[in-house]
C-alpha positions as a Markdown table, in Angstrom:
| # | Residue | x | y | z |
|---|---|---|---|---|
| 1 | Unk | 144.9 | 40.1 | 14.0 |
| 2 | Unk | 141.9 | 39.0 | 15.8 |
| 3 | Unk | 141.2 | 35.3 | 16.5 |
| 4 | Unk | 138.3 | 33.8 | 13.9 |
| 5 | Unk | 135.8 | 33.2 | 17.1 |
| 6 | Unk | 136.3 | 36.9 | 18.3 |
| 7 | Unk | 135.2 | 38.6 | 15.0 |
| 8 | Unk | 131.4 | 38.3 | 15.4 |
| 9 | Unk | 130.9 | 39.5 | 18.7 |
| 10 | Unk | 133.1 | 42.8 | 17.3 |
| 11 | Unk | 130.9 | 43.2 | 15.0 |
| 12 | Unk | 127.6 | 42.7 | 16.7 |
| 13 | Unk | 129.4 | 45.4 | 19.2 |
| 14 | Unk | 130.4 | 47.9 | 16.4 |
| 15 | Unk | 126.9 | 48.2 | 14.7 |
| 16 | Unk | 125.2 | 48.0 | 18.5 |
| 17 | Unk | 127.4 | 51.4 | 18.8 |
| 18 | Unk | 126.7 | 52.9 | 15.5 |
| 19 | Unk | 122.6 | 52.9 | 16.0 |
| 20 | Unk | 123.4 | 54.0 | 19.6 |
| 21 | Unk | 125.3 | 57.3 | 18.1 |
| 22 | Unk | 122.6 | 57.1 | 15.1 |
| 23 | Unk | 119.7 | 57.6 | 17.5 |
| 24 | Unk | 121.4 | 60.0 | 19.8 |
| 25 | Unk | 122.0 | 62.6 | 17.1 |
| 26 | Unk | 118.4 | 62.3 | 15.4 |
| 27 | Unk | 116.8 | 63.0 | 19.3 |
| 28 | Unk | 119.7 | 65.2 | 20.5 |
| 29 | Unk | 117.5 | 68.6 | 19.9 |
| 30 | Unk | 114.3 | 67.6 | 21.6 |
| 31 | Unk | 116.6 | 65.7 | 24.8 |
| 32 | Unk | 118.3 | 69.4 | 25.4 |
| 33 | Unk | 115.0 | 71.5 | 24.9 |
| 34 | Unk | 113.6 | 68.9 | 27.0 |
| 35 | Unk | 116.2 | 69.6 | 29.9 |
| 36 | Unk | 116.4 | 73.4 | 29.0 |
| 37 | Unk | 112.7 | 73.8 | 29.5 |
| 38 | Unk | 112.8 | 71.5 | 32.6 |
| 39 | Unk | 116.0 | 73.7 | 33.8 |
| 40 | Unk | 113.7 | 76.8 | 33.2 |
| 41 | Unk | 110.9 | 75.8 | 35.2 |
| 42 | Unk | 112.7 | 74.9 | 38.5 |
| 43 | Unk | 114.8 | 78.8 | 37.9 |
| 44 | Unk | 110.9 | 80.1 | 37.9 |
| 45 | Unk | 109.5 | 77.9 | 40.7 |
| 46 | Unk | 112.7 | 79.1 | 42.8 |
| 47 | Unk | 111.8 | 82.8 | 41.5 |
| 48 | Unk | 108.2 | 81.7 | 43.0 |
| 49 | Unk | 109.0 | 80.8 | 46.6 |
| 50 | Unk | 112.1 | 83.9 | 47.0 |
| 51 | Unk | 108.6 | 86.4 | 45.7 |
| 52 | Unk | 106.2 | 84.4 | 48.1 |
| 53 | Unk | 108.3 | 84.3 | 51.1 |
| 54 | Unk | 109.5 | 88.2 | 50.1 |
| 55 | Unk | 106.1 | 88.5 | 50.2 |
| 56 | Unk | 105.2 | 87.3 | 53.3 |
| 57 | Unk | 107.9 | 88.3 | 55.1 |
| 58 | Unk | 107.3 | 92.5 | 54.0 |
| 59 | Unk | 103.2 | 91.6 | 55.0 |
| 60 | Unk | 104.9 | 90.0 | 58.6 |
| 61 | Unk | 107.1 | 93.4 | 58.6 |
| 62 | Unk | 104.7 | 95.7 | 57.5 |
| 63 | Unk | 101.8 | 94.6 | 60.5 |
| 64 | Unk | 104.5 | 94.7 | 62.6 |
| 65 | Unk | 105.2 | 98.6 | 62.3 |
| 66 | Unk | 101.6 | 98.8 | 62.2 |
| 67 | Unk | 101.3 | 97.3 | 65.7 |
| 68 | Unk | 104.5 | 99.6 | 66.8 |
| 69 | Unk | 103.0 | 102.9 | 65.2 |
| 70 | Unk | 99.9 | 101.4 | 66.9 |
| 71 | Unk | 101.4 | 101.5 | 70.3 |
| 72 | Unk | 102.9 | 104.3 | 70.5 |
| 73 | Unk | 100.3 | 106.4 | 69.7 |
| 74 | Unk | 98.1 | 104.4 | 72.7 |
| 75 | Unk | 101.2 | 105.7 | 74.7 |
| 76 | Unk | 101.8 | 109.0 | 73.7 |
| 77 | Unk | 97.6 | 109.8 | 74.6 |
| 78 | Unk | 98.3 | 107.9 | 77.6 |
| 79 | Unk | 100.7 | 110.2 | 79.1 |
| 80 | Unk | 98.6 | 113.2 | 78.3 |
| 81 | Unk | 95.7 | 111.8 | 80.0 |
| 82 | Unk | 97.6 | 110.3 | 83.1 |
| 83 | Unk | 99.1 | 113.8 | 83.2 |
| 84 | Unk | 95.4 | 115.4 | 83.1 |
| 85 | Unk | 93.6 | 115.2 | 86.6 |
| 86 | Unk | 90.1 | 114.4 | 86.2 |
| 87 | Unk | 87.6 | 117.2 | 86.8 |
| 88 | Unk | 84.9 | 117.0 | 89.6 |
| 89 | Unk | 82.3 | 116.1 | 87.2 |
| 90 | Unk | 84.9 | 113.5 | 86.2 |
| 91 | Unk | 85.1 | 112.2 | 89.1 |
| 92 | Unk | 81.3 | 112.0 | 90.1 |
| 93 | Unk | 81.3 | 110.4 | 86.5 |
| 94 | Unk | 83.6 | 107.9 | 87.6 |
| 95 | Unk | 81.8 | 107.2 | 91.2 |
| 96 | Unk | 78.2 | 106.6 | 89.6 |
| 97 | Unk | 77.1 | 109.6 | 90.6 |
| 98 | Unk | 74.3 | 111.7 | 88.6 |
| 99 | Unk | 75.2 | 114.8 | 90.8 |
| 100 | Unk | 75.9 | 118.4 | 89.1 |
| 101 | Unk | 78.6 | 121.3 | 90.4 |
| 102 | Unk | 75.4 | 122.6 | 91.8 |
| 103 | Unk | 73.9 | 119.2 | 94.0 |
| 104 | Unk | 77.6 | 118.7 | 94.6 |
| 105 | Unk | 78.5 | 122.5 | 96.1 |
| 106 | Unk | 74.9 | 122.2 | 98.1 |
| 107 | Unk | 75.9 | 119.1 | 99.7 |
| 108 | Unk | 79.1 | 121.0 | 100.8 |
| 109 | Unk | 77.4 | 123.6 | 102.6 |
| 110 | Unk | 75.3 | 121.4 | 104.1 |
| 111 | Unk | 78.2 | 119.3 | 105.7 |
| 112 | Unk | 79.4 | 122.3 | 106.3 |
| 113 | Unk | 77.0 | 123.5 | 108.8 |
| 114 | Unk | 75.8 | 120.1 | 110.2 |
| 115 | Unk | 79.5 | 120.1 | 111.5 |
| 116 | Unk | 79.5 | 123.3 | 112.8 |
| 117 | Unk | 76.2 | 122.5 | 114.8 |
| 118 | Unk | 77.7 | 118.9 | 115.6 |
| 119 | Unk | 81.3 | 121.0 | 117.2 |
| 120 | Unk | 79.0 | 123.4 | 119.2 |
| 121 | Unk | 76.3 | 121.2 | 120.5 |
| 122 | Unk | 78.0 | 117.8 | 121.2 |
| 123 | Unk | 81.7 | 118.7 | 121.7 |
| 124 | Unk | 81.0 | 122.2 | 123.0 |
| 125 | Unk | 83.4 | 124.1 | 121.7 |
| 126 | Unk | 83.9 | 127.6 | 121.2 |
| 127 | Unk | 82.2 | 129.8 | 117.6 |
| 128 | Unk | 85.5 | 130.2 | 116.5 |
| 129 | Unk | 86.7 | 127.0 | 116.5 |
| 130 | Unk | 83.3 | 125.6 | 115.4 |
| 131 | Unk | 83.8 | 127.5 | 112.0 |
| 132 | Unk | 86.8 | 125.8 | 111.4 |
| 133 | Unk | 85.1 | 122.3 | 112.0 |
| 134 | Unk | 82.6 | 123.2 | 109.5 |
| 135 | Unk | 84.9 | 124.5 | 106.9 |
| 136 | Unk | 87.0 | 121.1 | 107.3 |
| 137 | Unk | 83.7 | 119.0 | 107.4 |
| 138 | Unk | 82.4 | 121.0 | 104.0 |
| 139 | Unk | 84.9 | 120.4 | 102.4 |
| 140 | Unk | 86.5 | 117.1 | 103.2 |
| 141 | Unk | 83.1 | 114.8 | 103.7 |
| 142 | Unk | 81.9 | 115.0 | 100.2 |
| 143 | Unk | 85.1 | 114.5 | 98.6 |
| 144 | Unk | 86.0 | 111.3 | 100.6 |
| 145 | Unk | 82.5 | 110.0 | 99.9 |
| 146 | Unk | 82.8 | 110.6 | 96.7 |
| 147 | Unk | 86.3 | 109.0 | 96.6 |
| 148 | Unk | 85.2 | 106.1 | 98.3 |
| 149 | Unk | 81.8 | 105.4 | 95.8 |
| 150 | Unk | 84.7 | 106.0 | 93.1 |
| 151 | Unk | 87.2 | 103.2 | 94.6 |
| 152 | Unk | 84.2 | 100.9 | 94.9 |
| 153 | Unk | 82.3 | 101.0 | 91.8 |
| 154 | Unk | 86.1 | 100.7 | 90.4 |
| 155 | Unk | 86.5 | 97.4 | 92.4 |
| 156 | Unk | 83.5 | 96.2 | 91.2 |
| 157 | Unk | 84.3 | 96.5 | 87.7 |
| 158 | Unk | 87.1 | 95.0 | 88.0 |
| 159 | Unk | 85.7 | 91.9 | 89.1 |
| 160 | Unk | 83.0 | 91.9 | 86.5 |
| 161 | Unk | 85.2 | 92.9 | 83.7 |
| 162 | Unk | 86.9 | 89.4 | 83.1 |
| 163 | Unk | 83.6 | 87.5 | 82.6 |
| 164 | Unk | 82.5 | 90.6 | 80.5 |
| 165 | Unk | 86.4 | 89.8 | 77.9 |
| 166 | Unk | 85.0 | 86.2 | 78.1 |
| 167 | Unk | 81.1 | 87.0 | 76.8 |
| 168 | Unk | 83.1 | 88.3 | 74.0 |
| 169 | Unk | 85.5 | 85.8 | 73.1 |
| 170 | Unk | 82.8 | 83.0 | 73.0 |
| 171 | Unk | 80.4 | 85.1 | 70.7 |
| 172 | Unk | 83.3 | 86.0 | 68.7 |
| 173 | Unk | 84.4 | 82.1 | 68.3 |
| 174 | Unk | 80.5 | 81.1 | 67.2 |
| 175 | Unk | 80.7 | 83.6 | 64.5 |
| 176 | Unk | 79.0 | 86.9 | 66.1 |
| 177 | Unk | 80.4 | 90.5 | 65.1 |
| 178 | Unk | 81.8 | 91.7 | 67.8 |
| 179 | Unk | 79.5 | 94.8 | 68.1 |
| 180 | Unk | 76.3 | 92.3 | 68.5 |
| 181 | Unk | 78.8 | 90.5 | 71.5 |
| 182 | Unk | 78.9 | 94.2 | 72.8 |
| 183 | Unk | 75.7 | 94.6 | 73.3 |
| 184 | Unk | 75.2 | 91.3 | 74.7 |
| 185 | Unk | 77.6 | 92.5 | 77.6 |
| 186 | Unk | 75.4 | 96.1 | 77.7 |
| 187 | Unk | 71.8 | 94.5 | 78.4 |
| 188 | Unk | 73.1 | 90.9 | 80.6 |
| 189 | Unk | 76.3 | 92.2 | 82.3 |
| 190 | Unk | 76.6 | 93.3 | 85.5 |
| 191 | Unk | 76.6 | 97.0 | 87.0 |
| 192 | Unk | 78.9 | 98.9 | 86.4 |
| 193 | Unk | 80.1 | 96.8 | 83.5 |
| 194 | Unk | 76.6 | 97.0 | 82.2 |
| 195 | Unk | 76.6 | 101.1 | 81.7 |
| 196 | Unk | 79.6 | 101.7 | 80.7 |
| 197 | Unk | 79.6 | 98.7 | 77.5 |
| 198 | Unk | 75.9 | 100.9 | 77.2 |
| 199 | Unk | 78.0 | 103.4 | 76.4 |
| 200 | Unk | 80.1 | 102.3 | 74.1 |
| 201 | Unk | 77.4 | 100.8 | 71.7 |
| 202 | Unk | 75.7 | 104.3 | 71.7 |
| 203 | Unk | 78.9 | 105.9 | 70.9 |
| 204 | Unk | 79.3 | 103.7 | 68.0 |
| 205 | Unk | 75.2 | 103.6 | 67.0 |
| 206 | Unk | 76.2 | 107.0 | 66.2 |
| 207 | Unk | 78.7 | 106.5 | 64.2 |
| 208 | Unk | 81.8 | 106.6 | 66.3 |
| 209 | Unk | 84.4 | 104.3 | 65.2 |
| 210 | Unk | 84.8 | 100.8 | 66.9 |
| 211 | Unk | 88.2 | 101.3 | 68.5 |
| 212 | Unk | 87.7 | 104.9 | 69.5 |
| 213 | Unk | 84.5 | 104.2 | 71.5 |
| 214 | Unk | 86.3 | 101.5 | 73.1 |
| 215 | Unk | 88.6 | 103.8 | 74.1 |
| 216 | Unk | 86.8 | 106.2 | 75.4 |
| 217 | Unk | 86.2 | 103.2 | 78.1 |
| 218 | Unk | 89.6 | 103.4 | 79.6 |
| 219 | Unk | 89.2 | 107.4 | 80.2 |
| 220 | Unk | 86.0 | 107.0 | 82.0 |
| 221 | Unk | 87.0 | 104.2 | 83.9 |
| 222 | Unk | 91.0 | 104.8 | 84.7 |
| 223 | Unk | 91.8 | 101.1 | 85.4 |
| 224 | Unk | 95.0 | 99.0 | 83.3 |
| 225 | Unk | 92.1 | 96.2 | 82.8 |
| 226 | Unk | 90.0 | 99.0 | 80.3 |
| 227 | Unk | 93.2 | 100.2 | 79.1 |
| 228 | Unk | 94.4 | 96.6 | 78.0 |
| 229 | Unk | 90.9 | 95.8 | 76.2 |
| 230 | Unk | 91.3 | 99.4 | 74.6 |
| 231 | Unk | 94.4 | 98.7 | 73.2 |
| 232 | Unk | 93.7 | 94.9 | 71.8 |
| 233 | Unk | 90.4 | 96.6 | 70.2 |
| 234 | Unk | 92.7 | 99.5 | 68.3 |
| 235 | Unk | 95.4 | 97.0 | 67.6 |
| 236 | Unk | 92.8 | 94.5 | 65.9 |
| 237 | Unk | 91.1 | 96.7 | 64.1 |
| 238 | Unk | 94.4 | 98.3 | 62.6 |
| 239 | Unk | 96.5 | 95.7 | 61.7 |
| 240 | Unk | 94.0 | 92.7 | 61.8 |
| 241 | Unk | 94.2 | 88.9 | 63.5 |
| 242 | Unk | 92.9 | 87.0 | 65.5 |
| 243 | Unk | 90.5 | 88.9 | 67.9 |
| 244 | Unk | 89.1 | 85.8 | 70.1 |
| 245 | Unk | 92.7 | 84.6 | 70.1 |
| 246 | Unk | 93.9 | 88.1 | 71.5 |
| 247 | Unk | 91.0 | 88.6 | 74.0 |
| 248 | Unk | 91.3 | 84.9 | 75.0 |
| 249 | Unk | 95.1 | 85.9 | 76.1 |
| 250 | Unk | 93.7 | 89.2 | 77.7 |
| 251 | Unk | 91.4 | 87.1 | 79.7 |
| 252 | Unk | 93.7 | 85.0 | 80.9 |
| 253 | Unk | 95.8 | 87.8 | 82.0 |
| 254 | Unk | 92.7 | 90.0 | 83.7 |
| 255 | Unk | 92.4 | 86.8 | 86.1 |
| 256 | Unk | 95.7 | 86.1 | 86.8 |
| 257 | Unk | 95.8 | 90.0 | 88.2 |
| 258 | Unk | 93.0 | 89.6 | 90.0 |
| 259 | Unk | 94.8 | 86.1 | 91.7 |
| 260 | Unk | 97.8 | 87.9 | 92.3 |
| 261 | Unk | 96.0 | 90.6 | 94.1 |
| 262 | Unk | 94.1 | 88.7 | 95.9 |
| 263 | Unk | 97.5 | 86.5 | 96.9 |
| 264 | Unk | 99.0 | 90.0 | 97.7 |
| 265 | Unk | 96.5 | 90.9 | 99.9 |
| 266 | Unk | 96.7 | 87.6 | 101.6 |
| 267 | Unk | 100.5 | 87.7 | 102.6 |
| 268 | Unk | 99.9 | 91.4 | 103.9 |
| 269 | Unk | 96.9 | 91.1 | 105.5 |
| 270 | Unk | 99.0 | 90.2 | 108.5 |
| 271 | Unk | 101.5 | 93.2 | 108.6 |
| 272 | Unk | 98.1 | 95.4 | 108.1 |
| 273 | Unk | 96.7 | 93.8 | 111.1 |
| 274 | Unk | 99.7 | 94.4 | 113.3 |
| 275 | Unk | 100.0 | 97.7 | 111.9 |
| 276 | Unk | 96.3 | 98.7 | 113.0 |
| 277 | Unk | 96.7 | 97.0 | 117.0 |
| 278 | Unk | 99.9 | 99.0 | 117.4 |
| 279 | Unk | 98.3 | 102.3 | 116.0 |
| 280 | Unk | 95.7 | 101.8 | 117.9 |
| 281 | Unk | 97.1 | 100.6 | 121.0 |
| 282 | Unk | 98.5 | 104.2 | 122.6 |
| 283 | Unk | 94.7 | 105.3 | 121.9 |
| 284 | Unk | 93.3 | 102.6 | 123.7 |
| 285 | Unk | 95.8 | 102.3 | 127.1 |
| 286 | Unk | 95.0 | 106.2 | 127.2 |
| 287 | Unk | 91.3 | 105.9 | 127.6 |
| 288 | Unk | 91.3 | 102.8 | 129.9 |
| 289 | Unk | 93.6 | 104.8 | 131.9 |
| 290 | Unk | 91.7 | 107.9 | 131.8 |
| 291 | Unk | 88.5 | 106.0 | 132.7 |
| 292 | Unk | 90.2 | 104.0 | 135.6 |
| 293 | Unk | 92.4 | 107.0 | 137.2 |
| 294 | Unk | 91.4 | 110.0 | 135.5 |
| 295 | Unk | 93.2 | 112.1 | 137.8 |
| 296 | Unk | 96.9 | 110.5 | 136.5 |
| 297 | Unk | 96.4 | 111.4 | 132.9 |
| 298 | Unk | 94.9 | 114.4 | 133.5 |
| 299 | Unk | 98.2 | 116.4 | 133.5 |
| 300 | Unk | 98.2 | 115.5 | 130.1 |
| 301 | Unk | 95.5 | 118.1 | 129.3 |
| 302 | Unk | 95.6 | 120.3 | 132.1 |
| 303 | Unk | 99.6 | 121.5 | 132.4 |
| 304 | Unk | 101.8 | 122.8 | 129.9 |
| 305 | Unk | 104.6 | 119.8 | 130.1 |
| 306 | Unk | 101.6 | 117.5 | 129.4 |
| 307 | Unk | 100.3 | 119.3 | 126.3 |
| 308 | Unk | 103.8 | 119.4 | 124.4 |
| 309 | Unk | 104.3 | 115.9 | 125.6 |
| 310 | Unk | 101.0 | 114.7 | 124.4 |
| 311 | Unk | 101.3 | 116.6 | 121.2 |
| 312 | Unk | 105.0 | 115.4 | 120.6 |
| 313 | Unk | 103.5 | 111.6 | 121.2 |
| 314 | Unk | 100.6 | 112.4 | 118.6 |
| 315 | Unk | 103.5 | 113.6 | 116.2 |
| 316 | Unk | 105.7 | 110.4 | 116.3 |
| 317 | Unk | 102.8 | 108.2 | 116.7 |
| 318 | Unk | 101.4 | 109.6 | 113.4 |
| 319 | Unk | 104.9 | 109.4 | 111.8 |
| 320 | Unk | 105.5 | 106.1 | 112.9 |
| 321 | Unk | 101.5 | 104.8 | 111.2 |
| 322 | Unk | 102.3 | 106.8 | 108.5 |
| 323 | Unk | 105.7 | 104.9 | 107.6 |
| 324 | Unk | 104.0 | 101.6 | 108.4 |
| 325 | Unk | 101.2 | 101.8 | 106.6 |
| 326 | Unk | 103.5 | 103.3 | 103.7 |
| 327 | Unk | 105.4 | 99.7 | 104.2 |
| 328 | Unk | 102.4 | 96.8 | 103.8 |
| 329 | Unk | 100.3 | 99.5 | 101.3 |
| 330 | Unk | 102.0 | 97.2 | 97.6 |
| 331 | Unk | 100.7 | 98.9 | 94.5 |
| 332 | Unk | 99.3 | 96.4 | 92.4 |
């Protein structure tokens, strides 16, 4: 039996429990549909984020075989057009020259026979021999100009090329199409960067696609710096993103070339100097000889022992230039 005193406060406590278990059962349905529909939401919120990350990730995947396929289609026409010699039009193409097969073959001949006067008249030697001069002269003078107007306009574009990227990444960042940034480069840019960004606006006036006129850039001008652009206009224009971004990074990678050439160039201008005094040294003790006794060296050209001895010297003296110059030439 409980004390007297205790009985209220049992009491009080009973009927405090009984409304408490009253109350429960009369809200008891709308508490769980409550947390039901709550439990409902968070399962489709999860759902939500798992599609929306799926999603991204298959969009991240998806650009990413883009760029792949991308690439090695750039590679596979690379190898078929590194494989491909270019022709002599090509070549004059490449060199700045407006010459035709004609201008170029007229300029032969006429090498041609102003070395064959040049070996009669001034050296004095024989028809024969003079004949062979010409040939030699026809045939080689042209083709190392035209080499050398090649390797120079290539230089020059080079150097002009990274200011060209840079034309385009500002006018890309204040809002410019990239064509209008093109053409910006084809009327204000230097020669030879001028034509050749001349060219690919035409090409694309008439209704060439953006990335294949581009292209076309890196197979008349045969450099890695054309090749690069070419490939960050096809990639961009393919799978998307940030084009002042991408040319901002090609930029920065077109100077840091040039600085590493020019650094290369630096450490072996030495080695090339030393190379050239040495090469040139046997020629240059053999005239100050000839000129101050001409009658000790001239059993070098006048007796049989002296001829095989001077050509054997000319052999190993080549040999040896050829293997130093094959030493300090980097390809960079």
């Amino acid at each position: 039996m409980l004390p007297p005193d205790l009985v209220p406060y049992v009491i009080a406590v009973l009927m405090a429990l009984s409304i408490g278990g009253l109350a429960v059962a009369g809200f008891y349905s709308r508490m769980t549909s409550r947390s039901i529909a709550k439990t409902r939401f968070q399962v489709v919120a999860a759902m939500g984020g798992n599609e929306s990350v799926n999603a991204a990730g298959s969009d991240e995947s998806r650009r990413r075989r883009a760029v792949e396929a991308t690439l090695r289609e750039i590679e596979d026409k690379q190898k078929i057009r590194r494989n491909a010699k270019p022709s002599l039009v090509g070549r004059m193409r490449q060199a700045g020259l407006g010459w035709s097969k004609q201008t170029y073959f007229i300029i032969c001949g006429a090498a041609g026979v102003a070395s064959f006067l040049l070996a009669v008249i001034v050296i004095g030697i024989g028809p024969i021999t003079a004949i062979g001069f010409g040939c030699t002269g026809g045939l080689l003078l042209p083709h190392l100009y035209v080499s050398a107007k090649r390797k120079r306009r290539f230089k020059s574009f080079t150097a002009e090329f990274p200011n060209a990227v840079d034309i385009v990444v500002r006018g890309v960042k204040a809002g410019l199409p990239l064509v209008d940034c093109l053409k910006i480069i084809a009327t204000e840019a230097q020669e030879p960067v001028r034509s050749e960004f001349r060219e690919i606006v035409e090409d694309q006036t008439l209704g060439m696609p953006l990335d294949e006129a581009v292209e076309r850039l890196s197979e008349r001008v045969p450099l890695q710096e054309a090749n690069f652009f070419a490939i960050v206009i096809a990639i961009q224009s393919r799978t998307g993103g940030s084009l002042s971004e991408a040319l901002g990074n090609l930029s920065k990678v077109l100077r840091e070339r040039t600085k590493l050439q020019a650094k290369i160039r630096s450490m072996s201008a030495e080695a090339k100097a030393s190379g050239g005094i040495i090469g040139a040294l046997p020629v240059v003790v053999a005239l100050l000889v000839y000129l101050t006794s001409p009658n000790y060296i001239a059993l070098l050209f006048t007796t049989m022992t002296g001829k095989l001895v001077l050509a054997a010297c000319v052999l190993w003296m080549g040999t040896g230039i050829l293997v130093m110059r094959k030493m300090i030439n980097f390809d960079f």
